[in-house]
C-alpha positions as CSV (number, residue, x, y, z in Angstrom):
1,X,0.0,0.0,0.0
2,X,2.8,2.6,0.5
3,X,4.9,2.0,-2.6
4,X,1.4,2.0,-4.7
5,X,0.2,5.3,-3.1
6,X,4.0,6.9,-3.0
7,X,4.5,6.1,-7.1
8,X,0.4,7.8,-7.5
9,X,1.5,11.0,-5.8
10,X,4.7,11.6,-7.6
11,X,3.1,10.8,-10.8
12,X,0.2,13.2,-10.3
13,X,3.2,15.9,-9.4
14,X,3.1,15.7,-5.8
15,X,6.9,14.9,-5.4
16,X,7.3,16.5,-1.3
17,X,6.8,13.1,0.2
18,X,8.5,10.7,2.6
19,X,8.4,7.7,5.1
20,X,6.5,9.4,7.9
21,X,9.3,8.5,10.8
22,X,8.0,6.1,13.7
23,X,9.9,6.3,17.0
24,X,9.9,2.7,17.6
25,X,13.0,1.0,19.6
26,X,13.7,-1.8,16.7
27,X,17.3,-3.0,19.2
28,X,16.0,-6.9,19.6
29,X,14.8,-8.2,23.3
30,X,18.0,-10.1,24.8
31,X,19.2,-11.0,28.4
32,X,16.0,-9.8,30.2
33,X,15.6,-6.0,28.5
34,X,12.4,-5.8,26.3
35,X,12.6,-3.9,23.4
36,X,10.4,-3.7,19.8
37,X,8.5,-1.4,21.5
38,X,6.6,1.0,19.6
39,X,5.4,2.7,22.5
40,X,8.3,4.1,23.6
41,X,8.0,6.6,26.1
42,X,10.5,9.2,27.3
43,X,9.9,8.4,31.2
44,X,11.8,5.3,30.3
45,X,15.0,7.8,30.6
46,X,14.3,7.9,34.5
47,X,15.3,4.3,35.0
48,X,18.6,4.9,32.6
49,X,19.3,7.6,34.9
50,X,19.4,5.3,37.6
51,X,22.8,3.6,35.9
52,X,25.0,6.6,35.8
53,X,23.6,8.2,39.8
54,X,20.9,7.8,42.3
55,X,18.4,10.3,42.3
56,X,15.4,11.8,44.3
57,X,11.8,11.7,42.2
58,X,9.1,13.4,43.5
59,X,6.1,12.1,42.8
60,X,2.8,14.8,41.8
61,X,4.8,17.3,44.0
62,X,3.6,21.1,42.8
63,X,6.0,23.6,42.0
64,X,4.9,27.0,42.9
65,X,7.1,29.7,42.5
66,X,11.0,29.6,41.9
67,X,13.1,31.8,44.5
68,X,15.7,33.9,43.0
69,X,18.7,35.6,44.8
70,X,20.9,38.4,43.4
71,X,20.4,37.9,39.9
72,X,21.0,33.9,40.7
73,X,18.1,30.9,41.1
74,X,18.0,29.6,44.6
75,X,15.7,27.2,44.5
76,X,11.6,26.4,44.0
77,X,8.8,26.3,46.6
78,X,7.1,22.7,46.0
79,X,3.9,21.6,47.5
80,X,2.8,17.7,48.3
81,X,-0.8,16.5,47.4
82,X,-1.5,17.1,51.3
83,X,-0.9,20.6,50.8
84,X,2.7,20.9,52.3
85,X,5.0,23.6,51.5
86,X,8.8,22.8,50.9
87,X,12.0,24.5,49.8
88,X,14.1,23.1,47.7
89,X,17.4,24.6,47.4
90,X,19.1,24.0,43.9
91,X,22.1,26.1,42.1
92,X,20.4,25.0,38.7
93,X,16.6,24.6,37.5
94,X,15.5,23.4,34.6
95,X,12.0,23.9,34.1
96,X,9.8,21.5,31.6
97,X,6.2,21.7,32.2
98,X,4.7,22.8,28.8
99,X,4.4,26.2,26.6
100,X,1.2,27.2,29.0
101,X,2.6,25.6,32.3
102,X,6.2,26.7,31.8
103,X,5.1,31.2,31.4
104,X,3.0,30.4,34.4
105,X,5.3,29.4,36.9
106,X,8.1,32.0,35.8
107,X,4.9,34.6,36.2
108,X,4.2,33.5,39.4
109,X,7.6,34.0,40.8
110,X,7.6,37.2,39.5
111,X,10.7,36.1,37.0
112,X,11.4,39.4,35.0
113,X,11.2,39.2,31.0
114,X,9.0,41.2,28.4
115,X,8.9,38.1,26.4
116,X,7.6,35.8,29.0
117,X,4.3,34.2,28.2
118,X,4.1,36.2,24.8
119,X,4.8,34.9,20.8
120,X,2.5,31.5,21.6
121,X,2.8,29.5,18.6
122,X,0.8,26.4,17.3
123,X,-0.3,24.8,14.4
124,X,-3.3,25.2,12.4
125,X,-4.9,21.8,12.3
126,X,-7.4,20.4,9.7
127,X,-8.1,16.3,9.7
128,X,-9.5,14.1,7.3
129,X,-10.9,10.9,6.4
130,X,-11.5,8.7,3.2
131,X,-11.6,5.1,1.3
132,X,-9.7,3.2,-1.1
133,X,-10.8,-0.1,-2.6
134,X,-9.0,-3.2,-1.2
135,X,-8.9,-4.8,-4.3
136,X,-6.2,-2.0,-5.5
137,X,-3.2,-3.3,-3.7
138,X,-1.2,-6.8,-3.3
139,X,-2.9,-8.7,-0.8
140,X,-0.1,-8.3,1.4
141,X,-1.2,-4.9,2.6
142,X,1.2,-3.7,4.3
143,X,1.1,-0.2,6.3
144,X,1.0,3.7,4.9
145,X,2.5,6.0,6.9
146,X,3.8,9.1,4.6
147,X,4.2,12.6,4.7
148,X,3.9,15.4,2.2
149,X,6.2,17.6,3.6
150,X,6.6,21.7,4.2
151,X,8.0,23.8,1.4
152,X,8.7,27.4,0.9
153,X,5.6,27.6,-1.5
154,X,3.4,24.8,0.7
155,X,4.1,26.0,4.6
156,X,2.3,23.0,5.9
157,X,2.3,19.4,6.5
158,X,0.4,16.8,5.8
159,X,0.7,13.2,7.3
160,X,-0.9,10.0,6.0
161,X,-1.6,7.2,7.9
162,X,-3.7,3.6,7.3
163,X,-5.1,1.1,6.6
164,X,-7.4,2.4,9.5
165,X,-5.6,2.6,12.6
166,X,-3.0,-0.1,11.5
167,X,-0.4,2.5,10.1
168,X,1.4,1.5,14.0
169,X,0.0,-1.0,16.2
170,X,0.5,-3.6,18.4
171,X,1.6,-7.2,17.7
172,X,-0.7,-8.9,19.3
173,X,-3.7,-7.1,18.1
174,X,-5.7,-9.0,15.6
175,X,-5.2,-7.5,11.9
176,X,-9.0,-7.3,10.8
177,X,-9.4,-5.2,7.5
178,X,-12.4,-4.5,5.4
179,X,-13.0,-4.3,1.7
180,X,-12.7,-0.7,2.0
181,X,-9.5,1.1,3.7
182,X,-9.4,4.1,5.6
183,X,-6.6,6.5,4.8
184,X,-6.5,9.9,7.5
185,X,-4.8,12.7,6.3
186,X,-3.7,15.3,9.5
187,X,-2.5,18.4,8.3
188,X,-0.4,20.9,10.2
189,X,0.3,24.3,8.5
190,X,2.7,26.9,10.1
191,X,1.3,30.0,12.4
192,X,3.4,32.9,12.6
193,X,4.9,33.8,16.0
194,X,3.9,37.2,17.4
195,X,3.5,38.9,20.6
196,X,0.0,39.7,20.8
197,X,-0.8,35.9,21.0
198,X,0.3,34.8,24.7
199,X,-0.3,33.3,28.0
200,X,-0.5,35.5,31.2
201,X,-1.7,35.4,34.9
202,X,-5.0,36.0,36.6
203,X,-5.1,37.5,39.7
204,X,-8.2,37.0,40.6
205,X,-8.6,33.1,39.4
206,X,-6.8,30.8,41.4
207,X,-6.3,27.1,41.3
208,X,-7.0,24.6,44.6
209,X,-3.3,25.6,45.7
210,X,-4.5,29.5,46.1
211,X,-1.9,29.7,42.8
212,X,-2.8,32.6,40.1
213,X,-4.1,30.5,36.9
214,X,-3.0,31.5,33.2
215,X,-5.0,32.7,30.6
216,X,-4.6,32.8,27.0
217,X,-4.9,35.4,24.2
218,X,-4.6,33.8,20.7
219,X,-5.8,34.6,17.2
220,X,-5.1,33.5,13.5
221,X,-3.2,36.3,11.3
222,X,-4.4,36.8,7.7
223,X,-1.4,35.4,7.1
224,X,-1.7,31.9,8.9
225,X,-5.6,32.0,7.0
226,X,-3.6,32.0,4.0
227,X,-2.1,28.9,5.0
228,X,-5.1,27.2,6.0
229,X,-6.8,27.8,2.5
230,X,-3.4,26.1,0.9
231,X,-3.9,23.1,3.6
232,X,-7.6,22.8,2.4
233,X,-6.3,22.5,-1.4
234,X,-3.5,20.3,-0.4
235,X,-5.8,17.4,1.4
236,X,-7.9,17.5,-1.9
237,X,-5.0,17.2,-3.8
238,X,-3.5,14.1,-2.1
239,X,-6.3,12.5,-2.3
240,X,-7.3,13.0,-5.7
241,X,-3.7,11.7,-6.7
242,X,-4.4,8.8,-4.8
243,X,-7.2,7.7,-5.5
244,X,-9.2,8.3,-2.1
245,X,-12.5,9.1,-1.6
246,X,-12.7,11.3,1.1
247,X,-16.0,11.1,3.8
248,X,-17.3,14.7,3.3
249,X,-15.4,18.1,3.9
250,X,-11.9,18.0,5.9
251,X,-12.5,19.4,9.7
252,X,-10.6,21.9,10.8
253,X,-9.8,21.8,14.7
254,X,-9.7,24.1,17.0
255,X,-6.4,26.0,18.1
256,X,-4.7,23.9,21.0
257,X,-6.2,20.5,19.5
258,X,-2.6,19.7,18.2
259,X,-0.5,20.1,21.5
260,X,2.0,21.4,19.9
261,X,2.0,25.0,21.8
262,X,5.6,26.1,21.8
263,X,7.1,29.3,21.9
264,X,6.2,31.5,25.1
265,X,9.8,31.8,26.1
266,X,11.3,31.9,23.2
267,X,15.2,32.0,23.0
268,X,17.2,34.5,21.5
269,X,19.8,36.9,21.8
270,X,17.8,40.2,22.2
271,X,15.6,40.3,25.7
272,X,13.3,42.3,24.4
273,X,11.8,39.5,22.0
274,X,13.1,36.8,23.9
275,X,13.0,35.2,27.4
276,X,16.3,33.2,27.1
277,X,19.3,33.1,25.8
278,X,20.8,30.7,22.8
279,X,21.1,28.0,25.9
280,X,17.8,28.1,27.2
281,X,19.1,29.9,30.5
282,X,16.3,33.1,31.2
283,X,17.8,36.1,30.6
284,X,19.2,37.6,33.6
285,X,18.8,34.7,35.8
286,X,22.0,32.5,36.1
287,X,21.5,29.0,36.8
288,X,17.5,29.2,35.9
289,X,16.7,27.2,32.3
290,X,13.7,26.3,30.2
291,X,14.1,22.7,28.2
292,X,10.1,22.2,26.7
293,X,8.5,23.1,23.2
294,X,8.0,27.3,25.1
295,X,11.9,27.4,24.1
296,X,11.4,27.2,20.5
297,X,12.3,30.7,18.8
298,X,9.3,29.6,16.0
299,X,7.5,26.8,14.8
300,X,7.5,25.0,11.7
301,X,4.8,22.7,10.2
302,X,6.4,19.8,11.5
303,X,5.6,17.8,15.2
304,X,8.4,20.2,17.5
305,X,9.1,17.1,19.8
306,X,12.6,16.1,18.3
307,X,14.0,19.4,18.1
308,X,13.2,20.0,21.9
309,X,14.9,16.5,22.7
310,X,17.7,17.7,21.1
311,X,17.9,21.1,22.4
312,X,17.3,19.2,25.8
313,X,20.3,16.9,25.1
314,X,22.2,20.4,24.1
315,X,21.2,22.1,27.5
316,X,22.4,18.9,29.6
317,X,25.5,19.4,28.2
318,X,26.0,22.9,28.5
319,X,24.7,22.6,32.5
320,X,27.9,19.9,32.8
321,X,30.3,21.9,31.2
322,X,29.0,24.8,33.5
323,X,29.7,22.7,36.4
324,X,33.0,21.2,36.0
């Protein structure tokens, strides 16, 4: 199914396309470790962790506010789910709790920074649905997972995934599929970044700790409309080059439905667009760093998760060579 489909797309002129990248641990399962796992999950770096250095984990502990001491961090304020205050002192912070989360706590603890909370990027976000005949393809099916990649002309992405829900699943499910296929397209298209779209602090609504809860401001530019027209004409395009029927109109979803906010402390080398510098580290605050999607300086139409791992990775290494 994915060759057939690939060679229809690049003969109807739709030559942007690629394996859509699975992260899936393909190292074989030997002396007790279990691997083929294409559900791998980051948390599975915690027990890793555990072979280089013991460490402490708390677990659903609530950071509040991080204390800051002559232009140096000092440590956080954490609270237990029996509504117990602690310090914990620290020389270096890395915070990582999401492009809302992440503003939030630095807003709380009254972190300075113009740029704090403000350029929140995402992606616009339209999904669709259609069928091919069976009888079109070997009767090895296989699975489809491609993507029709951003250009400079085409700022969007469009991933495509079947037969049904069997473009990744697991072995021992039961492979049951119908005379008709499913194919889904998901389609990300690039938002511009600007200042006016952020996430800030309410006073006067509070969460069950007594903590100020964020709000957001957001809104599409003409510009990112622009986009979403092209994504529209880009879904119908695929599919007509393929082959697919699609069920009715493609949906477009509403801003936040991808997860992929990023942005809202942005690094950079000017503080007045930026909350960090080229490291991650907040501006002004030495020892205090940001490693989650709010550190991307812009978003492209593409998932962010592997350029945050990486600038994660990048930040780990900078905090060691800092140290030593």
């Amino acid at each position: 199914m994915q060759d057939v489909l690939w060679k229809r797309l690049v003969f109807n002129g739709i030559s942007e396309v690629k394996d859509y990248p699975l992260a899936i641990d393909m190292s074989r399962s030997r002396f007790g470790e279990i691997h083929s796992n294409a559900w791998f999950s980051s948390i599975y770096f915690l027990a890793y962790a555990l072979n280089n250095r013991p460490f402490d984990l708390a677990l659903n502990a609530y950071t509040t506010k991080v204390f800051v001491e002559k232009g140096k961090v000092a440590g956080v304020n954490v609270i237990s789910p029996e509504k117990k205050n602690y310090t914990i002192r620290a020389k270096n912070i890395v915070i990582s709790a999401s492009a809302l989360e992440t503003p939030r706590l630095l807003l709380n603890s009254s972190i300075k920074g113009r740029s704090i909370g403000r350029y929140l990027t995402n992606h616009s976000f339209i999904r669709a649905h259609g069928k091919i005949s069976r009888n079109q393809f070997p009767e090895t099916i296989g699975n489809l997972a491609l993507y029709k990649y951003e250009t400079k002309h085409t700022p969007y992405l469009i991933q495509i995934l079947g037969p049904d829900r069997y473009f990744v699943y697991q072995q021992f499910e039961e492979k049951v599929l119908p005379e008709e296929l499913g194919v889904t397209y998901v389609t990300f298209g690039r938002v511009e970044s600007r200042p006016e779209n952020r996430v800030f602090i309410d006073p006067d609504v509070r969460d069950e700790y007594g903590v100020p809860m964020n709000q957001i401001t957001f809104a599409y530019s003409e510009n990112d409309r622009v986009v979403i027209y092209q994504m529209y004409e880009g879904i119908f395009q695929t599919a007509i080059a393929m082959g697919v029927r699609l069920d009715g109109e493609p949906t477009m979803l509403p801003p936040g439905a991808d997860f992929h906010e990023s942005c809202t402390c942005r690094m950079g080398i000017d503080p007045e667009t930026s909350a960090t510098n080229r490291f991650g580290q907040i501006h002004g605050v030495k020892g205090l760093y940001v490693a989650d999607n709010s550190v991307l300086p812009t978003l492209a139409a593409a998932n962010p998760t592997l350029s945050t791992v990486a600038l994660a990775i990048r930040l780990a290494d900078h905090i060691v060579k800092q140290s030593q």
